[in-house]
N, C-alpha and C positions, 0 to 999 in steps of 0.2 A: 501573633502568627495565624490567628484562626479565622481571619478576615473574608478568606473565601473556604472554607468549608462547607462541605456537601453532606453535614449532618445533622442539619438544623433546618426547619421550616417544610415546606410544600414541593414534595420530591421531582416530580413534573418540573416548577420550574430549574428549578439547578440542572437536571436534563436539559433542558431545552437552551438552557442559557449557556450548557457546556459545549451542546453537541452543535449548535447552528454555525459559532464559530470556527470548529472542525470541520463543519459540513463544507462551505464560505472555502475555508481556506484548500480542503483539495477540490474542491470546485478548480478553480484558481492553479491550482496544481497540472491536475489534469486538462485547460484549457490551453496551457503552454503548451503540452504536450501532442494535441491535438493541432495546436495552431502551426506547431513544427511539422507535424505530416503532412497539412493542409501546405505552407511552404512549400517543403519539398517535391510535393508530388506535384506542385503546379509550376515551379518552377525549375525542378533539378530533372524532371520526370519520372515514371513509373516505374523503373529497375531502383533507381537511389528510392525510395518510398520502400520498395520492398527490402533495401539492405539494412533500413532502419528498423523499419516495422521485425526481421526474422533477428536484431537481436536483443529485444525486450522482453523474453524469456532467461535468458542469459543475466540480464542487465537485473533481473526479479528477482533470481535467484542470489546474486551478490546484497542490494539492498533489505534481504527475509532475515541478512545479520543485525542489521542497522536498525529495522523497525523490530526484530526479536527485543533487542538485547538493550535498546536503548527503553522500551515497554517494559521490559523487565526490571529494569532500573526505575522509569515512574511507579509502577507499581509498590515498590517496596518505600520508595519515597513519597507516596500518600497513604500508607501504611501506619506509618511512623507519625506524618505529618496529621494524619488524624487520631492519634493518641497527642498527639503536641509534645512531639518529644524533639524539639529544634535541634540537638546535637543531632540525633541520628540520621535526622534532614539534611545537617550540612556533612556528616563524612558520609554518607551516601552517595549524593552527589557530587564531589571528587572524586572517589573512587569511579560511580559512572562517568564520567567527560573522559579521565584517564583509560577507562578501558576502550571505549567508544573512539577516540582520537585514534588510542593504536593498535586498532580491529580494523580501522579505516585506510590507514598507512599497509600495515599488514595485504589489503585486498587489495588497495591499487594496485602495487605490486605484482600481484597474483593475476591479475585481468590482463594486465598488460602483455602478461608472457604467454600464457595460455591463450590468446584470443583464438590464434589463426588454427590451433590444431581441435580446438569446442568448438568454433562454427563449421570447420574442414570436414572431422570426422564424426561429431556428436549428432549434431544439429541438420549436418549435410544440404550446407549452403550452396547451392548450382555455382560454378564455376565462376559466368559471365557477374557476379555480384560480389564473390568472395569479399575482392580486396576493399571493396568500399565497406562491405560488413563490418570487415577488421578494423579498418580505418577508423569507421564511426566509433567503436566501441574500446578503443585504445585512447583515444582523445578522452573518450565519454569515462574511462576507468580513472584517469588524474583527477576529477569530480568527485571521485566516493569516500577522497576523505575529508571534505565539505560536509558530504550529504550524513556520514558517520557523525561529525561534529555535530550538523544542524540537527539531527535527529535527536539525541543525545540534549542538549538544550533547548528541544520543544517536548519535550518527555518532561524535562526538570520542572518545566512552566504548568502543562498540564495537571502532572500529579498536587499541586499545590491549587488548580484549579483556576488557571488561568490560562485556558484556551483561545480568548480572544487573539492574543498577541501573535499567534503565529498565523492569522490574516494576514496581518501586516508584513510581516516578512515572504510570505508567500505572494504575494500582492507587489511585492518589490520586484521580488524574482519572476515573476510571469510577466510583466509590464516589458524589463529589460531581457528577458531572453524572448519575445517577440519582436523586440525593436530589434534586435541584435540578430534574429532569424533574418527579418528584412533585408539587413546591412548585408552578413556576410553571403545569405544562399540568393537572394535575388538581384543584390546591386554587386557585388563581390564573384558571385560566379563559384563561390568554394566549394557547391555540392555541401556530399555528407558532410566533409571537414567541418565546414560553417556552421552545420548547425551542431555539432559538437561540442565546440567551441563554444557557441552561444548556453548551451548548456550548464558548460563548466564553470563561466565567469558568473551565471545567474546565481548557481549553486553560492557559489564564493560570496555572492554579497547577502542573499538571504542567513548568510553563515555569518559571518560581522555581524549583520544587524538585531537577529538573536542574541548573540553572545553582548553586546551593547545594553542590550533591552533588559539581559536577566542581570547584569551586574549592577547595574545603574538603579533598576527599579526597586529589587529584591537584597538589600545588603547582608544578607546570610548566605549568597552564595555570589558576594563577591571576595575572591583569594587573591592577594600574593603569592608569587610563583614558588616562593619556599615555602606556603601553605596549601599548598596541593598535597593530600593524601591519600596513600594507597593502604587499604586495608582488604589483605587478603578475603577474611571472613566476607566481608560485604561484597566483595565483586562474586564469589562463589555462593549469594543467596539472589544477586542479579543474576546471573549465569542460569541458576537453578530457576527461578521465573521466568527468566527472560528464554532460554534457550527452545525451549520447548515451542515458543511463539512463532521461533525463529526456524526451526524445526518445520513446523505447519508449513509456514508461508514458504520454505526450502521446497517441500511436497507441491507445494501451488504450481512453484514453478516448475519443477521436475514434469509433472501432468504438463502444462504448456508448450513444454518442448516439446516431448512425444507429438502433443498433439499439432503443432508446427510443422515437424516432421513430415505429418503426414498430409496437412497443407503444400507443404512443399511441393507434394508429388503432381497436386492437379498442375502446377505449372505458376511463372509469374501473374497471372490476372488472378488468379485465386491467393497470392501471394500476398498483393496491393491491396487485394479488395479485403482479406482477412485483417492485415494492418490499419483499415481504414475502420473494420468493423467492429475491432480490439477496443481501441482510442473508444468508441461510442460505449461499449458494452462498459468501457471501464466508468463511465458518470452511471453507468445503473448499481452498481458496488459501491459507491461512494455514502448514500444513508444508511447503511444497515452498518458500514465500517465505520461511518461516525460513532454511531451508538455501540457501536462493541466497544469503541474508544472510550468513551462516557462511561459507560459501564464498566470499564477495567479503575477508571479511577473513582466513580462514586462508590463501588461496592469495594474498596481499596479502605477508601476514608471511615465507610462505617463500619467495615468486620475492625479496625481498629479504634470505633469508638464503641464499639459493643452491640451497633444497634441492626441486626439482621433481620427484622420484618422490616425497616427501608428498602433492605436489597430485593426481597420478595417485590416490594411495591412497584421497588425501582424495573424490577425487568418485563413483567406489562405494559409498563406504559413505555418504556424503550421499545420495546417489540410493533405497539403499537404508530409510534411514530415512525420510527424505520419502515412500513408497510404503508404505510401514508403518503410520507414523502417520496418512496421509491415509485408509488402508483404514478402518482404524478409525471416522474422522470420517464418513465414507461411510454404513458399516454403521449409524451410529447415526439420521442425517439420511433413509436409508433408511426404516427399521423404524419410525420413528416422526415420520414423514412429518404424518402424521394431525394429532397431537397439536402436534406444531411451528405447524401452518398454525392451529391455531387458536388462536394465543396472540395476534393480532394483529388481532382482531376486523372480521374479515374476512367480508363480503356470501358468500352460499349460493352463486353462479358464482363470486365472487373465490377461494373456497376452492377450489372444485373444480379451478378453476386451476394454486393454489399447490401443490398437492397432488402435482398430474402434475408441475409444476417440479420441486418436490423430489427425488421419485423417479427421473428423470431425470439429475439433475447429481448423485447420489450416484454414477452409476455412469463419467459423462461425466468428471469431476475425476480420476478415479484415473490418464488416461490424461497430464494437467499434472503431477501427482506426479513423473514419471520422465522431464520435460527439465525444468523451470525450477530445479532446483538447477545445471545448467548454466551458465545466467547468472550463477550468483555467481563461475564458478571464470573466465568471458570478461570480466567485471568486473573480478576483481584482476588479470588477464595483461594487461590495459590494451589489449582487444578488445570494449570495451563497447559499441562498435558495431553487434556483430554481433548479440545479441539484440535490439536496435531493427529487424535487419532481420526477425529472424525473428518478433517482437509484427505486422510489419506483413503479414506472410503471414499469420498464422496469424488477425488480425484483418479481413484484407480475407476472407479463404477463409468465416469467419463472416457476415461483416455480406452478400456477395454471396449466400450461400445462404437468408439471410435473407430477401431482398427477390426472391428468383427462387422462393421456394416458401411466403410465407407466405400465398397464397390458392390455393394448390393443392389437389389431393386426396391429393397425394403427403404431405406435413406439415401444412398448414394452416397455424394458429395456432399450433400446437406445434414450428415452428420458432424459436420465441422461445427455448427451452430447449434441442433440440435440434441449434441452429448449431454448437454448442461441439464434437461429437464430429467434424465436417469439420475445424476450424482446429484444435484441439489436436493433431489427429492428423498436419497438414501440422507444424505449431511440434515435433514429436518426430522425424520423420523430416529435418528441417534440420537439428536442434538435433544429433542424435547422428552426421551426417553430417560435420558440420563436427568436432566431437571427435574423430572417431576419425581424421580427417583429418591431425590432428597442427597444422594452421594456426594455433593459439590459442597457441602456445609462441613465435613470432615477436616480435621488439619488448616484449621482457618487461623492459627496462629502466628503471630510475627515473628515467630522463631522458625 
């Protein structure tokens, strides 16, 4: 079972071999994502763009359970898995699918009924967009107990160190919810519906083809269905890891709304062009969230194999490459700022909008590069607390700046994009205060 272990040899590579895969695959993630606004706004136009785009706060807030608590469960299952203790490996994960499934079921539910009065009166969606808001994200709720499952079994894989695989399934799912965008929003006419829809069915099969891959490849977590077990203790030590993650990422989106909100108010062109600007900004989060990834399961593996100057090692040269690669991503979203903004068929203010966005958070992200690979290493130390407190700094420091300068002459409007260089720069100065602090090595035990 110790085949892929991240306790042995040349720390760099098992980084780099864990995290490119992760990288690859929300690549992939966020390019569906991307390609749907692009859809929509070219061909449903710039009100349906905007009903999309104002409910992915909303939509972030519901998935902060799924990527909490489904982390929280790898975690504790490379925990285990790098002491090689195979039982605890397999009722671990039973217990996580089983809670994961009906966390999933649970929220669709919840989404579904809540929609119209959280976009109505939370979020305060303008009138003329409401119903398509609801629309989309009623459809898009039947989805999240796929995205619960698929979470939930790309957790299972990683903590055993097998990140590759959920390429592949993310690679399915992006392929068929673009063809599927095509289908229903440009040859179909469905609007938001369509691409909902397309959404949901992509969810669905990246969901199969996970759960295919782990039981076929890995036969220690393939069950009979009268071998599914639920053991209290174990979903309350995921709960206890994982919540906290989930917690943070809750606060993420909490901050996004607010600041939505207040997007809201310049009007739809600042609406479309913020949606448009979101989608970019989010491929600049994507290598530093790799490497927290990485780092939740390499320093998972060896606080249970005993060996913590790895994890010292480990978070340098994580820190390092997430600031490397994000450069890159910067550089590119930079220089061809232009050319981005207009793939999304985007109104003559909405551009000039997205425009300034862009060039703006190419330079603002570099400074997230060089603490969120932190959280993955306060994650495996079973200190996953503490980047919930520091998501909640770094997002009040944002969202207060926002609403104290955005009719100013000091920023204006263009605090919408420029909040991020206040709170990142509070979220780096906690984040590396508390590491170097040495506090994160406390309570490192698998109990």
């Amino acid at each position: 079972m110790k085949s892929k272990t991240m306790t042995e040899g040349a720390s760099w590579k098992h980084i780099l071999r864990f995290a490119l895969p992760v990288l690859a695959g929300a690549v992939l993630q966020q390019l569906y994502n991307t390609v749907d606004a692009i859809i929509v706004g070219n061909f449903a136009g710039e009100a349906s763009l905007s009903a999309i785009g104002t409910t992915g706060s909303f939509v972030f807030f519901f998935l902060a359970f799924a990527m909490g608590l489904s982390s929280g469960n790898g975690v504790v299952i490379a925990q285990h898995y790098g002491a090689d203790d195979r039982k605890m490996v397999r009722e671990n994960a039973s217990t996580g699918m089983i809670l994961l499934v009906g966390a999933g079921i649970i929220f669709a539910i919840l989404g579904i009924l809540i929609a119209r009065p959280a976009y109505q009166f939370l979020i305060h969606v303008p009138a003329d967009i409401i119903d398509k808001t609801v629309l989309y994200f009623r459809i898009y709720a039947v989805g999240l107990i796929f995205q619960f499952a698929y979470n939930s079994f790309a957790a299972i894989l990683r903590s055993i160190g097998d990140s590759a695989a959920t390429l592949y399934f993310l690679l399915i799912a992006s392929l068929m919810n673009i063809g599927l965008d095509l289908l229903f929003v440009a040859v179909f006419h469905w609007d938001v519906a369509g691409a909902a829809v397309a959404t949901v069915i992509s969810q669905l099969a990246s969901c199969i083809a996970a759960y295919l891959y782990m039981t076929k490849k890995y036969p220690i977590f393939r069950f009979k269905l009268r071998e599914f077990t639920w053991n209290k203790m174990h979903a309350l030590k995921t709960v206890k890891v994982g919540f906290p993650i989930a917690l943070q990422l809750m606060i993420v989106s909490i901050g996004i709304t607010a600041i939505q909100r207040a997007v809201n108010e310049f009007g739809q062109s600042m609406m479309a062009s913020y949606t448009a600007g979101h989608r970019i900004e989010m491929y600049l989060g994507l290598p530093p969230n790799a490497f927290m990834t990485t780092m939740a399961t390499y320093t998972g593996q060896n606080i249970g194999a005993g060996k913590m100057e790895r994890v010292r090692t480990g978070v340098w040269q994580s820190v390092l490459f997430s600031f490397s690669m994000t450069l890159v991503f910067s550089a590119i979203v930079f220089f061809f700022s232009n050319s981005i903004a207009g793939l999304f068929g985007l109104s003559d203010q909405a551009l000039e909008y997205c425009r300034a966005h862009l060039q703006t958070i190419a330079f603002i992200n570099i400074i997230l590069s060089l603490y969120i690979p932190l959280f993955g290493l306060f994650q495996g130390a079973n200190h996953s607390g503490f980047p919930t407190i520091v998501a909640s700094v770094a997002l009040g420091v944002r969202v207060l700046v926002t609403y104290l300068f955005r009719y100013s002459d000091f920023l204006g409007y263009s605090v919408i994009w420029w909040n991020g260089v206040f709170g990142f720069s509070m979220g780096f100065l906690v984040s590396w205060i508390y590491y170097l602090s040495g506090r994160w090595k406390k309570n490192v035990s698998l109990r």
